[in-house]
N, C-alpha and C positions, 0 to 999 in steps of 0.2 A: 501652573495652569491646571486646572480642573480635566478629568479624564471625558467627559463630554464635552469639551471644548474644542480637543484636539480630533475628535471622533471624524472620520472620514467619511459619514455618513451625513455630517451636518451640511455640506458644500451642498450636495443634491437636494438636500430638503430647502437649504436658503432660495435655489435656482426655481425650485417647484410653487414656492410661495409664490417667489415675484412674478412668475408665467402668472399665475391665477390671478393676482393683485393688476396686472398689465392687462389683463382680459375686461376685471369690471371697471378700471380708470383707465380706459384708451385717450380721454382729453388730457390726462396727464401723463408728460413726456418719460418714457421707460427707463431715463436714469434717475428721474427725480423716485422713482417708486421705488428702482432698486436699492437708491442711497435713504430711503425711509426703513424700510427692511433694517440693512446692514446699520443703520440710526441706533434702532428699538433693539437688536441683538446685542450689538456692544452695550445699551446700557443696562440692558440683564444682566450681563455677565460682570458689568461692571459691580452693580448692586449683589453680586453674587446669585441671584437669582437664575433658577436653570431658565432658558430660554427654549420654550415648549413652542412648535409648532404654532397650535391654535392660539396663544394667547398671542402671539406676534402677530398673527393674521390680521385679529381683532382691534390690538393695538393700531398697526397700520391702518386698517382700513378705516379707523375712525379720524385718522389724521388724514387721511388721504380726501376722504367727505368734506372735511374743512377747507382742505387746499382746493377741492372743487368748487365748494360754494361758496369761499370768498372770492375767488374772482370774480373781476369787474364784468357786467354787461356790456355788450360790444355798443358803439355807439352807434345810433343810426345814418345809413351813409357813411359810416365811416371816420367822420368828424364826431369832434364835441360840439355840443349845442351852444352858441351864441349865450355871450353874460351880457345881460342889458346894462347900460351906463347907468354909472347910479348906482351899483349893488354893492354890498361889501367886498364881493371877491375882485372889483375893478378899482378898489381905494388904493392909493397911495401907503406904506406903511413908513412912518420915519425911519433913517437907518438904524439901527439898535434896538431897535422896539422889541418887545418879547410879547406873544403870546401868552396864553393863561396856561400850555405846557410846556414854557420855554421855550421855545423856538424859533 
């Protein structure tokens, strides 16, 4: 193990991140941000790369942007919207049938 890995200083700085990180993504839930964090550190160190502060930030927060805005839009009401008879998504598929990505 590398002598910055073991540094005693690093716990405090990981806890500092994720406070900041939990500040700008409050819609996302505070383990999911801390287990991003501790994500992006392991695989610095994995790649042997030192795992600095700001580039983890940056790291995260660009994944953390993503996990914000792929979620879905709430439905309105509460419900999904009605598929009219007739559409594709109300067809019948044979059993076995495979899609064009297999599935």
């Amino acid at each position: 193990m590398e002598r910055w890995e073991m540094s005693p200083s690093v716990v405090p700085t990981r806890d500092d991140l994720v406070a900041r990180l939990r500040v700008r993504f409050a819609d996302v839930p505070a383990e999911n941000v801390r287990r991003c964090v501790d994500d992006l550190w392991c695989c610095c160190t994995h790649l042997g790369v030192r795992p600095e502060e700001r580039t983890i930030e940056r790291l995260a927060a660009s994944r953390l942007t993503g996990v914000v805005r792929g979620g879905r839009p709430p439905y309105p009401g509460g419900r999904p919207a009605p598929v009219p008879p007739g559409s594709p998504a109300t067809a019948e598929r044979p059993a076995g049938a495979r899609t064009p990505i297999g599935t």
